[in-house]
C-alpha positions in Angstrom: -15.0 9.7 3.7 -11.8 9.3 1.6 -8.8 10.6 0.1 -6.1 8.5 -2.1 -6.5 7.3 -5.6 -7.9 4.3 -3.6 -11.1 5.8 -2.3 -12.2 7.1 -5.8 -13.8 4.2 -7.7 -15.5 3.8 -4.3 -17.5 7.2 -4.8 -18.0 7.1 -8.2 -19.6 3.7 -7.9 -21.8 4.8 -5.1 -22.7 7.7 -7.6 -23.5 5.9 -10.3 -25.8 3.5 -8.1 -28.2 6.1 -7.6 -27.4 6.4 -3.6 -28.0 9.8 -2.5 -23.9 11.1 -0.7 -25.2 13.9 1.4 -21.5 14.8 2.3 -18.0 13.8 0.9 -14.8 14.3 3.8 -11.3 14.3 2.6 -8.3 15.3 4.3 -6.9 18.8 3.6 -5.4 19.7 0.8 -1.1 18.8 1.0 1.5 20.6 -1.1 3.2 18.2 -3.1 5.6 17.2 -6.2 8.9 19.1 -6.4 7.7 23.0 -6.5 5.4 21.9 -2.8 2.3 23.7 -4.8 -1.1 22.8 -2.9 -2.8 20.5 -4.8 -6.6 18.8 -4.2 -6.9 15.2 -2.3 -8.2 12.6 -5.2 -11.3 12.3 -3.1 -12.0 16.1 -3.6 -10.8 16.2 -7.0 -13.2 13.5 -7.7 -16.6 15.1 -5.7 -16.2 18.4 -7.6 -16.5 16.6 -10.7 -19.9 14.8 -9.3 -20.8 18.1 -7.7 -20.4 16.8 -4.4 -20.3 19.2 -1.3 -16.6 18.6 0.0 -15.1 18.9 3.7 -12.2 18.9 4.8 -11.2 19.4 8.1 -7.7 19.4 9.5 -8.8 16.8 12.3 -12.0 15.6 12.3 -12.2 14.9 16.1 -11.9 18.9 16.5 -14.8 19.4 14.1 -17.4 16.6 14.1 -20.1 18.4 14.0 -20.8 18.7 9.8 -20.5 15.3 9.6 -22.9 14.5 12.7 -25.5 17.0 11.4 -26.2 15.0 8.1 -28.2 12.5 10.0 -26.7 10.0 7.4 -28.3 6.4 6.9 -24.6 5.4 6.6 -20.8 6.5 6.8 -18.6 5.3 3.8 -15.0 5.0 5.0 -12.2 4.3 2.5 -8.5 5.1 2.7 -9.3 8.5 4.8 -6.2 8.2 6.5 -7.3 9.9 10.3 -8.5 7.6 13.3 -12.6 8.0 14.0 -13.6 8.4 17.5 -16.8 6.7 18.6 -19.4 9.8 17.9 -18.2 10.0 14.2 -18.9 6.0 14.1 -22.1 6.2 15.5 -23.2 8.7 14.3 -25.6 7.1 10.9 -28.2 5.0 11.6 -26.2 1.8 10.3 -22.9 2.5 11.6 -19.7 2.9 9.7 -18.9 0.8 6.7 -15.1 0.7 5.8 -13.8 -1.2 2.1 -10.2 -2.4 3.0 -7.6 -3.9 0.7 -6.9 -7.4 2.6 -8.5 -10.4 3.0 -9.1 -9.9 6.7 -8.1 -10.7 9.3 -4.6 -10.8 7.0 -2.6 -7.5 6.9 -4.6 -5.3 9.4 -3.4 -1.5 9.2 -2.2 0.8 7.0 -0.4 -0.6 4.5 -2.1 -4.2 3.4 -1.0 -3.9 -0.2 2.8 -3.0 0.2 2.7 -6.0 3.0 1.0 -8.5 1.1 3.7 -8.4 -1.9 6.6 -7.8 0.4 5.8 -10.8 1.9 5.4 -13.2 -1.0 2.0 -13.4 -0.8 0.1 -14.8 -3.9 -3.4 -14.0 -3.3 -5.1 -11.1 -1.8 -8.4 -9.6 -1.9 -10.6 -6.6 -0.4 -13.0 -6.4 2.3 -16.2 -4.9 3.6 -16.4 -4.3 7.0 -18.1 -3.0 10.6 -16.0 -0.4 11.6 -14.8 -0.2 15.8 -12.6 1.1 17.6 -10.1 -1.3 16.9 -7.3 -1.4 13.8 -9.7 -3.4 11.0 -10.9 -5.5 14.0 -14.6 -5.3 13.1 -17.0 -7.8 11.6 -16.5 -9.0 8.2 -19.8 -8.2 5.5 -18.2 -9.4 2.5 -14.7 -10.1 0.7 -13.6 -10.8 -2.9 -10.1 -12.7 -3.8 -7.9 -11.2 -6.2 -4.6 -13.4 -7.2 -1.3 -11.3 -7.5 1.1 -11.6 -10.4 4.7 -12.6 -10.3 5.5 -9.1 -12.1 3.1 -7.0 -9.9 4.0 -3.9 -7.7 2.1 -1.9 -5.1 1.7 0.2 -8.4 0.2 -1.9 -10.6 -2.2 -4.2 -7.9 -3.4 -0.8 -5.9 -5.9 0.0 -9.0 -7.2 -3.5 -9.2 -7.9 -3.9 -6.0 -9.7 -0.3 -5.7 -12.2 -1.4 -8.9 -12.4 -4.6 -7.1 -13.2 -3.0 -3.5 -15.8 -0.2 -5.2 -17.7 -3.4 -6.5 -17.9 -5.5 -3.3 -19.2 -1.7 -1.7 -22.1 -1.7 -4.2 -23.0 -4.9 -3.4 -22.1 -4.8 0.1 -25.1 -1.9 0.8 -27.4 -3.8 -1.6 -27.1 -6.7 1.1 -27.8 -4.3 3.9 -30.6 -2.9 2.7 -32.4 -6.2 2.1 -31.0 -7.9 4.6 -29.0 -10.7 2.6 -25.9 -9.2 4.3 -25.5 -10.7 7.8 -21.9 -9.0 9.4 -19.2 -11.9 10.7 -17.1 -11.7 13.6 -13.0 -11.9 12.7 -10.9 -14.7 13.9 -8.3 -12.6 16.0 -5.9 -15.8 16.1 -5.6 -15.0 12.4 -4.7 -12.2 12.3 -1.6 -10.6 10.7 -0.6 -6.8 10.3 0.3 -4.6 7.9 2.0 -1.3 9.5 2.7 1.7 8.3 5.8 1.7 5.8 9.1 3.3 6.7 11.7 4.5 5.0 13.5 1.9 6.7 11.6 -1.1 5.3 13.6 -0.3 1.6 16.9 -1.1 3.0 17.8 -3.7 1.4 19.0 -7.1 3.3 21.1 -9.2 1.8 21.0 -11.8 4.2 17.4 -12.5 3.0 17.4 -14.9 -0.2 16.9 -13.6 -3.4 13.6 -14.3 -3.8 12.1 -11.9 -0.9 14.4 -9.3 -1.9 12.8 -9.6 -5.1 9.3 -9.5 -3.8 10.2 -6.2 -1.3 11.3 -4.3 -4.6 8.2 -5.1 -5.8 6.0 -4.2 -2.6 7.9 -1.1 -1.8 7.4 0.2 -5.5 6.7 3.2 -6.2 7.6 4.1 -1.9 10.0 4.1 -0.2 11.8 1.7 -2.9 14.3 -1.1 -2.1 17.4 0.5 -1.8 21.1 -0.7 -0.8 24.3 1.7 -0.2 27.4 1.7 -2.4 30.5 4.1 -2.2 28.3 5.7 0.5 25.4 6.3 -1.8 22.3 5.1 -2.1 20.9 3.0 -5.1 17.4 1.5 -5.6 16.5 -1.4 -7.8 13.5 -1.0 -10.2 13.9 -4.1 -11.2 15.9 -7.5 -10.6 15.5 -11.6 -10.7 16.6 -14.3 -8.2 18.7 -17.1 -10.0 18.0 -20.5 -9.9 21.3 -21.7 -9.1 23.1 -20.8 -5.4 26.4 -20.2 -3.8 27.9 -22.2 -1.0 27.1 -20.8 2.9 30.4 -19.7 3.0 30.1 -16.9 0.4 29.2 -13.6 2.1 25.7 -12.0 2.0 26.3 -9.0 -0.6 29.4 -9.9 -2.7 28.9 -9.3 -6.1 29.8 -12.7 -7.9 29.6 -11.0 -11.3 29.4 -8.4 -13.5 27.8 -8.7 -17.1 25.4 -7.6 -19.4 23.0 -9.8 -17.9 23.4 -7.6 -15.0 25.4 -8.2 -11.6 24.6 -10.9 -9.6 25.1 -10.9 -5.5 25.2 -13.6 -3.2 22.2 -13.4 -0.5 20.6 -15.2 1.9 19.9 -19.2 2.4 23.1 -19.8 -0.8 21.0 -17.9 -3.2 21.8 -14.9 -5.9 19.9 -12.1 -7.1 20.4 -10.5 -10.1 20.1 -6.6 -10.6 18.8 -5.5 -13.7 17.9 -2.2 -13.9 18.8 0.2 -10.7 19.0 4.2 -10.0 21.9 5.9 -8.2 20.7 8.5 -5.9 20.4 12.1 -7.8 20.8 10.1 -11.0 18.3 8.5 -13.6 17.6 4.8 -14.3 20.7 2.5 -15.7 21.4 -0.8 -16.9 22.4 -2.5 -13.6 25.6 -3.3 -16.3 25.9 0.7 -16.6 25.9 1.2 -13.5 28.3 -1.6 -12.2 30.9 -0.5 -14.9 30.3 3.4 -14.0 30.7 2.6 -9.8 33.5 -0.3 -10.9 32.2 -2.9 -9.5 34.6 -5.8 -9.0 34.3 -9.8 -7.9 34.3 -9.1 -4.1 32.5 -5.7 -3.7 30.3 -5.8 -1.0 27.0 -4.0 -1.1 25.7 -2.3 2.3 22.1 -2.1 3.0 21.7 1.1 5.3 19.2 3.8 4.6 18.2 6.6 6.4 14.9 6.9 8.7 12.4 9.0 7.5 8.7 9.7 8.9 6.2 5.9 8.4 3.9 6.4 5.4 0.6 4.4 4.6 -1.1 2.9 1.9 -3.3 4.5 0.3 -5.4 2.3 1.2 -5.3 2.7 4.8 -8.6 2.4 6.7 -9.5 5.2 8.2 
């Protein structure tokens, strides 16, 4: 059971292995890109080529029966993106197996990749787990680390962690099956989560210091962005630094305290300064943070606001289930 970009190196690899998928679920089809044409989930896109037999029903819980008739020895769940009730969970002999993209009990939920980066983190990992009816609450089979990059983005760490997740699954129902595998309970006081993302969660802050800033462009890259609001526009950063050196606790969050080729610098949180270096004005294409300071005439002083409208929460695609 799958659907993202995430769940694909998971079926192939179970392909490859030899193990026989009697059934592959995806969520429906979705129109997308800018002409909203109907194009196939990853997960189906990905069975037709392996000459899988695909389902995809609009909610599961209304039509449980194909997947309860298979009788399967095991349910592979990664990033399917709809809640299982207890009959679908119970319903293979050994229970529901899920691959998520934390180090759990870190970053329960939807969004543990977006999370992890947004929030500094320098290490993550995936996981092999129990499903229950909880959010990611079940027992731990297996986990593998995986360090993150100064440069990386949601973009770039997403693949690594799916090869990384399809391996650990491979070895994860090698271990069942000869019993090496032995499932561990979670330590709930350790737990952290990792909600869905909002639109919201872009707007930039500058009352945080540089460096998160810096790390919430990353996480939020390629959705929903890290955005701030100039001239009553919005304007994302693709790509910008935090400075060494620091202003004075006086200096107001937001004030740009230069203008250059460099880029523009801004005061933020904790005396610090973040430099923009490459941004995009909304309904425009990618500029020089210099372009685009000398287009909107940005001066010593400017303030830069941080609002951005709501919009419905989106999930990684790795979400659980």
């Amino acid at each position: 059971m799958g659907t993202g970009e995430f769940a694909v190196p998971s079926l192939e690899a179970m392909h490859a292995a030899g193990h026989e998928i009697s059934l592959v679920v995806s969520q429906p089809d979705r129109p997308r890109g800018r002409g909203l044409q109907l194009r196939k989930t990853a997960v189906r896109v990905a069975a037709e080529r392996l000459d899988l037999e695909v389902f995809q029903p609009e909610k599961l819980r209304l039509e449980p029966d194909r997947v309860m008739e298979c009788k399967a020895e095991i349910l592979v769940v990664v990033a399917y993106g709809q809640i299982l009730r207890e009959n679908i969970l119970e319903c293979a002999v050994r229970g529901a197996l899920n691959v998520h993209a934390s180090l759990l009990p870190r970053y329960r939920g939807a969004a543990p990749i977006q999370w992890a980066i947004a929030n500094g983190e320098i290490e993550t990992g995936v996981t092999t787990m129990q499903l229950d009816r909880g959010m990611d609450t079940g027992p731990v089979l297996l986990q593998k680390a995986c360090p993150i990059g100064p440069e990386d983005t949601t973009a770039t760490l997403e693949p690594r962690l799916a090869a990384l997740g399809a391996a650990l699954l491979i070895d994860t129902l090698a271990g069942l099956a000869s019993g090496s595998v032995v499932p561990q309970p979670q330590d709930g006081g350790a737990a952290t989560r990792a909600p869905l993302i909002r639109k919201s969660d872009g707007a930039v802050d500058f009352t945080r210091s540089a460096r998160s800033i810096v790390d919430r462009v990353r996480g939020f890259s390629p959705w929903p962005g890290a955005r701030f609001h100039h001239a009553g526009r919005s304007v994302r950063i693709l790509s910008a630094v935090a400075l060494s050196g620091g202003t004075d606790n006086a200096t107001p969050r937001g004030v740009i305290l230069g203008v250059s080729r460099d880029g523009v610098d801004v005061a933020c949180g904790e005396g610090s300064v973040l430099r923009l270096q490459r941004v995009q004005p909304e309904s425009r294409g990618e500029v020089s943070a210099f372009d685009f300071g000398n287009g909107a005439k940005l001066r010593l002083g400017t303030v830069l606001g941080g609002s951005v409208p709501e919009s419905p929460p989106r999930g990684s695609s790795a979400a659980n289930d």
